[in-house]
Every structure is written in C-alpha cells, then in structure tokens.
MARTOR-893390 format. One line per field, with one value per residue (C-alpha): residue number from 1; z, y, x. Coordinates in nm, 3 decimals. Layout:
% MARTOR-893390
pos <- (NUM, ...)
pz <- (Z, ...)
py <- (Y, ...)
px <- (X, ...)
***
This chain:
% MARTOR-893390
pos <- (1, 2, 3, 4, 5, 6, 7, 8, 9, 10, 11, 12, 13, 14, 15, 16, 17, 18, 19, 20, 21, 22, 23, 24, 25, 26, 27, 28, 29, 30, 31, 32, 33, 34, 35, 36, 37, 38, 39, 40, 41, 42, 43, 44, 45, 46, 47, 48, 49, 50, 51, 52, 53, 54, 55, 56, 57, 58, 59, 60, 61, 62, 63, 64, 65, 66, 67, 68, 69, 70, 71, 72, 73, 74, 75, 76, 77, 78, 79, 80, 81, 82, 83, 84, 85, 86, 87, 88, 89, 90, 91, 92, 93, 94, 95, 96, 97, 98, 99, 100, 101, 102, 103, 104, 105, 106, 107, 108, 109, 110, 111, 112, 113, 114, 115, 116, 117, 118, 119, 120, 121, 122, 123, 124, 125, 126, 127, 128, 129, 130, 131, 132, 133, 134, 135, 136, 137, 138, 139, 140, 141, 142, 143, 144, 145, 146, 147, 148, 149, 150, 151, 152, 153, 154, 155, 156, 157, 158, 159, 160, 161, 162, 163, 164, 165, 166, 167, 168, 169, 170, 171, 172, 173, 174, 175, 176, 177, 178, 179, 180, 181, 182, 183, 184, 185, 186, 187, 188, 189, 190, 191, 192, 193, 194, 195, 196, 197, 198, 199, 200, 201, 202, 203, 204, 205, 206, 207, 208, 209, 210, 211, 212, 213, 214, 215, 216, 217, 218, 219, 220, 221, 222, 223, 224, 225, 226, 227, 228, 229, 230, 231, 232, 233, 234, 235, 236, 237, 238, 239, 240, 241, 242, 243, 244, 245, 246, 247, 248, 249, 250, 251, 252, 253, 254, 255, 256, 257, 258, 259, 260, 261, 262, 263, 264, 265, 266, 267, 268, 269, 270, 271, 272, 273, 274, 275, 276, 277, 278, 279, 280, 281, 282, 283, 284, 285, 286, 287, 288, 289, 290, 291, 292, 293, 294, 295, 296, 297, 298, 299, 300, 301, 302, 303, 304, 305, 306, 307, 308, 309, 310, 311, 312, 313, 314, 315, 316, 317, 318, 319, 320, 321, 322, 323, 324, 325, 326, 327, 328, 329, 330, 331, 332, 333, 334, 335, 336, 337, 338, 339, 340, 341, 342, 343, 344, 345, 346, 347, 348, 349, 350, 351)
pz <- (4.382, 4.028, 3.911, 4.197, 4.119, 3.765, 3.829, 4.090, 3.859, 3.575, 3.806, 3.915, 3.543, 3.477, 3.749, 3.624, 3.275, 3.415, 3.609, 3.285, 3.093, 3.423, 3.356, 3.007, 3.014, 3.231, 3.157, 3.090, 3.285, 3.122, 2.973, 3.133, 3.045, 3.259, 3.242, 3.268, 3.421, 3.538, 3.703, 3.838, 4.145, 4.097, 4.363, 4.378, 4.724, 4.851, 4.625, 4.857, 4.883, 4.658, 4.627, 4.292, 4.334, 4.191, 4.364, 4.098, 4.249, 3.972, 4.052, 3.810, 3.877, 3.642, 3.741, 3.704, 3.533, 3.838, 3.903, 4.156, 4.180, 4.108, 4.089, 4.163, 4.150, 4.251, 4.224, 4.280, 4.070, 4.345, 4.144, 4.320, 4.198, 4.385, 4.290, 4.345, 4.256, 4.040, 3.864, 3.841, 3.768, 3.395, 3.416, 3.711, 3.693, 3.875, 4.000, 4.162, 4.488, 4.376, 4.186, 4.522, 4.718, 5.048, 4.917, 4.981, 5.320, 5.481, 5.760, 5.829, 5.904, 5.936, 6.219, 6.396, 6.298, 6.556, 6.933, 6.961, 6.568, 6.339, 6.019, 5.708, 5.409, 5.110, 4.871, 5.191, 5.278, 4.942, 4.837, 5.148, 5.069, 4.674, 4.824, 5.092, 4.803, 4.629, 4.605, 4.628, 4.447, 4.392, 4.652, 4.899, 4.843, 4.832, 5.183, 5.302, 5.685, 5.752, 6.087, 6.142, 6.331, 6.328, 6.055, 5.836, 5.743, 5.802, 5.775, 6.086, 5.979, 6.218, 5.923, 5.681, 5.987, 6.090, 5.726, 5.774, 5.618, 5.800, 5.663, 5.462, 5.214, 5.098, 4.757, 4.676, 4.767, 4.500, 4.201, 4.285, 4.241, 3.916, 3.741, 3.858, 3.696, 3.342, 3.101, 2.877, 3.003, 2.793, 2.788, 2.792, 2.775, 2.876, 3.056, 3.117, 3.456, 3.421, 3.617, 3.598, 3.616, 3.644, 3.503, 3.548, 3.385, 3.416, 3.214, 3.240, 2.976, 2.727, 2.815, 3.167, 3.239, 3.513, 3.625, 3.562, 3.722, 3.405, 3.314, 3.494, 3.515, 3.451, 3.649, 3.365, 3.503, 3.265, 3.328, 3.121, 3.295, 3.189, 3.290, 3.180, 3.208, 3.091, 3.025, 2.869, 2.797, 2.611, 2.692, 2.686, 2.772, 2.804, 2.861, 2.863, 3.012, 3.049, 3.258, 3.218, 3.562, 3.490, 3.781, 3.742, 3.920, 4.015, 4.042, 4.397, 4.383, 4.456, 4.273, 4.194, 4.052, 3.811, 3.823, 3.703, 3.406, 3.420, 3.242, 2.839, 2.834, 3.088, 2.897, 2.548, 2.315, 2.561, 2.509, 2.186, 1.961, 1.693, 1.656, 1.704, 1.616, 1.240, 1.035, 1.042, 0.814, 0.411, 0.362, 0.706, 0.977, 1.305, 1.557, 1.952, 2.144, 2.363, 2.051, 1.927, 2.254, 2.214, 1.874, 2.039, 2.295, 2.076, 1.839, 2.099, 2.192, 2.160, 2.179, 2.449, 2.635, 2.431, 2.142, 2.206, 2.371, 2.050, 1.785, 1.539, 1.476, 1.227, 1.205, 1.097, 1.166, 1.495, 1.606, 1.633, 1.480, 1.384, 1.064, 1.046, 0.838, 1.035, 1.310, 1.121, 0.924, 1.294, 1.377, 1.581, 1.366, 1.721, 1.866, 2.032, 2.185, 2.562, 2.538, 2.379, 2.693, 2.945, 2.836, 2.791, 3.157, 3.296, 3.146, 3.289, 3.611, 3.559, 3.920)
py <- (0.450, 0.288, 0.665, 0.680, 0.379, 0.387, 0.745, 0.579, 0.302, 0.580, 0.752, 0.462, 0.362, 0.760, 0.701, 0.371, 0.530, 0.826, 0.563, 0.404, 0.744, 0.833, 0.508, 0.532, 0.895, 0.819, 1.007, 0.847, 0.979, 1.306, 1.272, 1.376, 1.414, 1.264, 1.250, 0.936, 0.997, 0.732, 0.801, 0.604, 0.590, 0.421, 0.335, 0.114, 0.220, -0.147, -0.279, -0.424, -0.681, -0.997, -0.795, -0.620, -0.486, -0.228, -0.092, 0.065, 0.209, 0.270, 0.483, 0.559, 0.770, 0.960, 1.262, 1.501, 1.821, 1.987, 1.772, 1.549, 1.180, 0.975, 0.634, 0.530, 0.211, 0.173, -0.175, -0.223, -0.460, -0.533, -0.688, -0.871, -1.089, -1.247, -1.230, -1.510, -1.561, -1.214, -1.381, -1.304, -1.518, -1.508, -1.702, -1.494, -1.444, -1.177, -1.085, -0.782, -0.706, -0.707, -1.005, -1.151, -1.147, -1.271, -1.475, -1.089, -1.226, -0.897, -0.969, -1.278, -1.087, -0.727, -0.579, -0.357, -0.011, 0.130, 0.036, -0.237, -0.280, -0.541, -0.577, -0.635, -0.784, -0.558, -0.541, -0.437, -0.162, -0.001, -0.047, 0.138, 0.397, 0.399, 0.445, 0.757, 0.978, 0.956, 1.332, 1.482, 1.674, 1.643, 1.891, 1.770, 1.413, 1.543, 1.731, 1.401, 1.430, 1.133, 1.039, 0.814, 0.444, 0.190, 0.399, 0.375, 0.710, 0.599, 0.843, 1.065, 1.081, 0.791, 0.728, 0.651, 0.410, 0.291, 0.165, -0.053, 0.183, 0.140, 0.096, 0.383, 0.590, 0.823, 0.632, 0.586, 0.971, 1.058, 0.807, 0.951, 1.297, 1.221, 1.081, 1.357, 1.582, 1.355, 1.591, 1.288, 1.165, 1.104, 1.267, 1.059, 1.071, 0.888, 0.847, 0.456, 0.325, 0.260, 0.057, 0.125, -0.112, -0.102, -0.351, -0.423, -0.670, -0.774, -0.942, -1.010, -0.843, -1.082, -0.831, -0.958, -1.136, -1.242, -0.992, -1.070, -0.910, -0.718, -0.649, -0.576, -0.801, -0.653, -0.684, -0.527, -0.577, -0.387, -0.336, -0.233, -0.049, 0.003, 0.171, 0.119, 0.275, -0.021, -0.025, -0.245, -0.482, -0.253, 0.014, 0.345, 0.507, 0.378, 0.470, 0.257, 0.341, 0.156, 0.179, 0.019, 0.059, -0.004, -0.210, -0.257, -0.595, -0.646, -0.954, -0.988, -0.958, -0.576, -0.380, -0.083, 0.125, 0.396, 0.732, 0.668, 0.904, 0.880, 0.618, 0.630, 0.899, 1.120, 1.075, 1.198, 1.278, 1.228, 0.875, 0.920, 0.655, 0.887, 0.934, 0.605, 0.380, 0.159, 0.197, -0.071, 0.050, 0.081, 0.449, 0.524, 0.742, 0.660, 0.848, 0.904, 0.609, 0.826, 0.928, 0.559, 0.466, 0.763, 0.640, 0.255, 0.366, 0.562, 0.244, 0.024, 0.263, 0.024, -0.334, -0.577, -0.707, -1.051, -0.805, -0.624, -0.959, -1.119, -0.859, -0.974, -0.901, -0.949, -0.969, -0.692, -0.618, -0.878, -0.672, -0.799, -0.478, -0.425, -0.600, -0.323, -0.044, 0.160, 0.132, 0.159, 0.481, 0.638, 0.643, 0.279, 0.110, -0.039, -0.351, -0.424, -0.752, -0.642, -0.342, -0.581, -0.794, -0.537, -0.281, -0.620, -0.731, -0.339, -0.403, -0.740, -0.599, -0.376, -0.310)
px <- (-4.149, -4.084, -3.981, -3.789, -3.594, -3.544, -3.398, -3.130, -3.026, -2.997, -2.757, -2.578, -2.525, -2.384, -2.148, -1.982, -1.989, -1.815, -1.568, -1.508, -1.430, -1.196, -1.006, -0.961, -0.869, -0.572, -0.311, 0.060, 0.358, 0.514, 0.888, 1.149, 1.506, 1.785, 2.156, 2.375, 2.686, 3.018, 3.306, 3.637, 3.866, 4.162, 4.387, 4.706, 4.796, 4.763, 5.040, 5.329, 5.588, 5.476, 5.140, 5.005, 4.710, 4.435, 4.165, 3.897, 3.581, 3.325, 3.034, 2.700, 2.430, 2.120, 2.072, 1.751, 1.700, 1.807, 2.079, 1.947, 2.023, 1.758, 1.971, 2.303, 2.516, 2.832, 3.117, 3.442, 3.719, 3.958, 4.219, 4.518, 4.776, 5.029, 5.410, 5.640, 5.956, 5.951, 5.633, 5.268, 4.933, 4.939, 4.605, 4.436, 4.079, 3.865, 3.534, 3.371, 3.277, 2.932, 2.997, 3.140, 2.830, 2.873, 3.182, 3.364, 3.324, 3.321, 3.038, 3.254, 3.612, 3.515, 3.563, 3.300, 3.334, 2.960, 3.047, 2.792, 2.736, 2.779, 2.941, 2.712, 2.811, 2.972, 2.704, 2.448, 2.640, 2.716, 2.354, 2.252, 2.502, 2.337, 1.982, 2.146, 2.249, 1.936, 1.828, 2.138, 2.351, 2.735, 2.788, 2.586, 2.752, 3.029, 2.983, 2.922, 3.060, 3.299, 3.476, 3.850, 3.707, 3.939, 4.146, 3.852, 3.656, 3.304, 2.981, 2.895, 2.546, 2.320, 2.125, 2.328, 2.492, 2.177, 2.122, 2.415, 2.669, 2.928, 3.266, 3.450, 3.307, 3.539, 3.598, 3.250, 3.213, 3.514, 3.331, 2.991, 3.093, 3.271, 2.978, 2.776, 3.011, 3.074, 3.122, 3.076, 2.757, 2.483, 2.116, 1.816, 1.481, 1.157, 0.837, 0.889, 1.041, 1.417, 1.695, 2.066, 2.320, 2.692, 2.935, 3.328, 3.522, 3.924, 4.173, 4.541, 4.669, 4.896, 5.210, 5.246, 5.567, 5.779, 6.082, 6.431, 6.733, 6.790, 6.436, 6.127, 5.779, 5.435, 5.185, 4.896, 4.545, 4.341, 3.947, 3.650, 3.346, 2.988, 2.690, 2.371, 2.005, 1.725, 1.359, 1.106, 1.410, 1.596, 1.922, 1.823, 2.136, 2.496, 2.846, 3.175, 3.547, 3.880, 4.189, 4.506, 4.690, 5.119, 5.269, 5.616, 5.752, 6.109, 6.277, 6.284, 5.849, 5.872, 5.592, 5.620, 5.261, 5.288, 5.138, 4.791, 4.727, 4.362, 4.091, 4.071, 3.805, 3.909, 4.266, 4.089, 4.389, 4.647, 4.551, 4.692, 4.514, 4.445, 4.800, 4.935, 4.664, 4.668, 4.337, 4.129, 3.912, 4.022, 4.103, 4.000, 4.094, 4.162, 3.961, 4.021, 3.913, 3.667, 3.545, 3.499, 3.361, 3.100, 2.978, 2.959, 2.731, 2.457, 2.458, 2.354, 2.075, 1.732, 1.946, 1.868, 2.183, 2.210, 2.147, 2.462, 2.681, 2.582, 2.721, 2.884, 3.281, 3.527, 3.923, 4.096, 4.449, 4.453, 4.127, 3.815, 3.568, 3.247, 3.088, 2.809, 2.922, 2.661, 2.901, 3.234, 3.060, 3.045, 3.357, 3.385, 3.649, 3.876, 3.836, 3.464, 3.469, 3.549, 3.249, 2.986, 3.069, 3.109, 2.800, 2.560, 2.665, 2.555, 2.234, 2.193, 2.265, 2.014, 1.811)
***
C-alpha cells in the first residue's frame, strides 16, 4: 500500500510539473500584418438660404492580409453656420457626431424609419453599423443592399436593422469603401491587441467674412481628420487628411458651395503646395503636403497621444513647425499644430 502510494503522489507531482512546463511554454500570438486605411465623404448638399453647411463622413478601417475588416470607426463633422445679414459666425465652434453623444439628439427627434421601431441615438447606430462590416471586404460593403423609408436609404438586411441600424447608410458605405481602397494607407504590424480610433476637428478659418453687394462672404469651415491604431499606450499606425470646403455667401445670406476638388491627399500635386508653398526650412525645399503628412505620421510611430499633443513647435514664417530636425530632415517642414491635435485625439479615442 505504501508503494502504492508513493507511486500516486510521484505521478501527481509529474503532472503539476508537466502543468507548469505547459504554462510556461505558452506560446505568444504570431504577427500579423494589417493595413490602415481612411477615407472621406464630403457633402455640401444641405447648404440653403441663411444655411452653410458641410457634411464630412470620415470612415477608418484595418484591414487583414486578405483584405478583410477587422475594425472600423466611422464620425461625422457636421458643420453649420448660420448666415445673417450676409454674415457668418466668425467665432463658431464645432463638435462631432460622436463627440455629440446623445446631445445629437437623434433618438429624441428622429423619426421611425422600422414600422414599429424606435430610433436609437447616433453613435448606437453607427457603432452597430462599425461592428456589421467586420469581415467584409470593400465589395461586399459596398454591395450593401439599401431600401428608400421615409426618403432615407436604410439597410434591407434584418440584422443589420435589428442591431439598431436604422437610419441611412449610404455615406458611411462610400467612406468605408474609400479607406478600404487607400492607396495611402499605411502597413502595420503586430502580435499585441490594438484599438482604432478616429478623430475630426473644425475651425473657422481666419478668411471668413461677411458678403457685401460688391463682394462675396466666405463661409471656410476647414477640418482635420485622423485615424489611429493603439496598443500598449502607444500609436502603432496613423494617418491624417484635411479638407477645405469653399462656400461662397452673397449678400442677401445665399450660399453658394463649390465643386469639392477632393481632401489634401487625395488632391496630391493638384494641391499644389510644392509649387506655391515658401520654405520654411533654410535652403529647403518645399515638398507636397501629402508627402509632408506621410513623413508626420511615421514620426509619431511609438508616441503616446500626450506625446504627440505635446510636441514641441516653433515660428517660422507665421507657421508653427517642427523643432526636431528629425522631422524637418523628413520632409515635414509645414505647419503641425492642427495634426499634433487631431492625430493625439484619434488615439485617445482609441476603442
């Protein structure tokens, strides 16, 4: 019987010894490589009398090795300014939709788009919308079936409505797609869990005036957009954008939008700030501001988002540039302070 025993507790003693081994032996997740991607809708359809406004869907999404989405985010800047009297709000502030939360108030005025339904608020819907496309490619988002309620084109599919998508998709569609099919998206990899955040941020720009009967107002609400992939703290993978919308405003408070040409880095050359832009750099060049942007967003590769809000500028030429000749040796020589802001808010939305 003592044999017996002694034999047991030696195999009971193997066993945790094996259980330890198991345990330390366990492996760590393999690499993989991703690709960020960002896109932008703009729209200024909704302009009207005494009304400027921009509508700017911005979608972000990493995509697999087979180009599967494996995270998306999506916001909107909604930007409005009223026009009285031929002027606009010099002093206008603005916040996204996302930003909005339940201040958007769309639960409270929407109006039921499901017989029987009820309206959920913004943010609800689009992340139930961010979690549909998950797995899919751009074509199959972009095959995503929609149907006319209420002169809204809201999803067909009952389980993208029974997630409490309910209001119209088509824009989110369009800025999915495009950052599935960023050219200028940027390759990652890692074996750590991520989060992706998207950012948006709007100023008046210092141009805006009120109309005249001889000369026309401005209504110039420019925004900055970011994307950002995070983990352990620290941005992995980046990208920024711009557009600057032109709304004409007459003196009588008509606006009138401009054709819009396309954001700064779809624009490339045709934005022309190579050609037009003054060095800010001693015996420097000026390079294209996608270019610029490019070289911003693999510098901040491994910075934490107070890392990147907090870097330093200086002066040059009315612009606010880079101190770190790091930086200024890679081409980013423009003007920094609306990225640091707008690629450190991305990563703080990081989710």
């Amino acid at each position: 019987m003592k044999q017996f025993k002694r034999i047991a507790s030696l195999v009971l003693i193997a066993c945790m010894m094996l259980a330890f081994a198991a345990c330390g032996e366990k492996k760590e997740a393999a690499e993989a490589e991703y690709k960020l991607g960002m896109g932008i809708v703009v729209s200024t359809a909704s302009s009207a009398e005494n009304n400027a406004q921009i509508d700017a869907t911005g979608a972000t999404v990493v995509l697999d090795k087979d180009g599967k989405i494996v995270a998306c985010r999506i916001d909107v800047a909604q930007n409005k300014m009223n026009i009285t009297g031929g002027a606009v709000e010099a002093d206008k502030t603005f916040k996204t939709k996302m930003e909005l939360g339940d201040d958007y108030n769309m639960a409270k005025y929407g109006k039921p788009n499901v017989e029987g339904g009820t309206v959920k608020e913004w943010y609800v819907q689009t992340k139930a919308f961010e979690e549909y496309v998950v797995g899919k490619t751009a074509a199959q988002v972009e095959a995503i079936e929609t149907k006319e309620v209420n002169a809204h084109q809201i999803p067909v599919d009952e389980v993208l409505l029974n997630a409490g998508c309910t209001m119209q998709i088509t824009e989110f569609k369009a800025a999915v797609v495009k950052a599935c099919k960023d050219e200028q998206g940027m390759t990652f990899k890692t074996s750590e869990k991520f989060t992706l955040g998207i950012a948006a941020k709007t100023a008046v720009d210092s141009s805006t005036k009120a109309a005249t009967a001889a000369e026309a107002g401005a209504a110039n609400m420019y925004s900055d957009f970011a994307c950002a992939v995070v983990a352990g703290g620290k941005v992995i993978a980046t990208l920024n954008d711009a557009i600057q919308p032109k709304i004409a405003i007459s003196a009588a408070g008509i606006p009138t939008p401009a054709e819009f040409p396309g954001t700064k880095r779809e624009l490339k050359e045709g934005y022309n700030m190579a050609k037009y832009g003054a060095p800010n750099v001693e015996g420097g060049t000026v390079k294209e501001w996608y270019i610029q942007s490019a070289a911003f967003s693999n510098y901040v590769i491994g910075m934490t988002a107070s890392e990147i809000a907090g870097m330093k500028t200086k002066e040059v030429n009315a612009h606010q540039i880079s101190v770190d000749e790091a930086l200024l040796s890679a081409g980013c020589t423009m003007q920094i302070t609306d990225i640091c802001a707008v690629v450190a808010q991305a990563a703080n939305n990081a989710r």
